[in-house]
N, C-alpha and C positions, 0 to 999 in steps of 0.2 A: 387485535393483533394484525399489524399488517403485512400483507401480503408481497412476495417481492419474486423477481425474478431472477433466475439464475444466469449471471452473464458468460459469454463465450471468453475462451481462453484471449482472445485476443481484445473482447469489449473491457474484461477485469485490469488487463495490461495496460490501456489505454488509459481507464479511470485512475491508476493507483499513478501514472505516470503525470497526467494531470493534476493531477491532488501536489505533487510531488515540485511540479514548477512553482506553486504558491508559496513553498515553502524552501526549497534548496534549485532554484533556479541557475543554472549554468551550464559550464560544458557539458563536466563530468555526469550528469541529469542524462545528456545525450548520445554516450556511449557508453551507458550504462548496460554491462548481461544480466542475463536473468539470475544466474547464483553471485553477482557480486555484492557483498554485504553494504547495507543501505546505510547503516553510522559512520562507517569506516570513510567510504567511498564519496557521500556525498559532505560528511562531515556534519552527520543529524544530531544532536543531544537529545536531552530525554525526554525534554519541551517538544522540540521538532517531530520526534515521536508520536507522544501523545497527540500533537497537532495533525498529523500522519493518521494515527487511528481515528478519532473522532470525525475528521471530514471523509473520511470512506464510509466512514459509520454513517453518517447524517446522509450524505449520497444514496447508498444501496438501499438503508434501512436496517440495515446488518449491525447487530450489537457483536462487537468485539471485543471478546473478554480478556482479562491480564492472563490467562493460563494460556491463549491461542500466540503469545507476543514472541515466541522464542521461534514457532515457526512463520513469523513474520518479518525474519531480518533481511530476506531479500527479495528481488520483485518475483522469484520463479515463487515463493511461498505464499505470497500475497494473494497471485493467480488460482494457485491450489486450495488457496482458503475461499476466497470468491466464487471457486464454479462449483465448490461441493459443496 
């Protein structure tokens, strides 16, 4: 099992924002809030998603499961799930 670190509120924000240019690149990316819904807002599908989770996943080391996906729809949830 490997061992991983718990990032700071603002290192989680950083990572899931970067992850996030790879894949929905543009304005809207950059004034993005923390409760604005990530499908809607950036205009993710389900693919983009999935592409969303697994490269955080692969990053942290963090397996994240389809039951944590609903408090994942936007960046403040993303945060919340990274530092706990």
């Amino acid at each position: 099992m490997t061992e991983h670190t718990v990032p700071t509120g603002a290192d989680a924000r950083a990572l899931v924002l970067d992850v996030l240019r790879t894949i929905a690149p543009g304005p809207a990316l950059e004034s993005l809030r923390p409760d604005d819904d990530l499908r809607d807002v950036l205009g993710l599908d389900s693919l983009d998603f999935q592409a969303l989770v697994a490269r955080v996943s692969e990053r942290t080391g963090l397996r994240i499961e389809e039951d944590d996906y609903a408090d994942l729809a936007d960046l403040a949830g993303w945060v919340r799930h990274l530092t706990s």
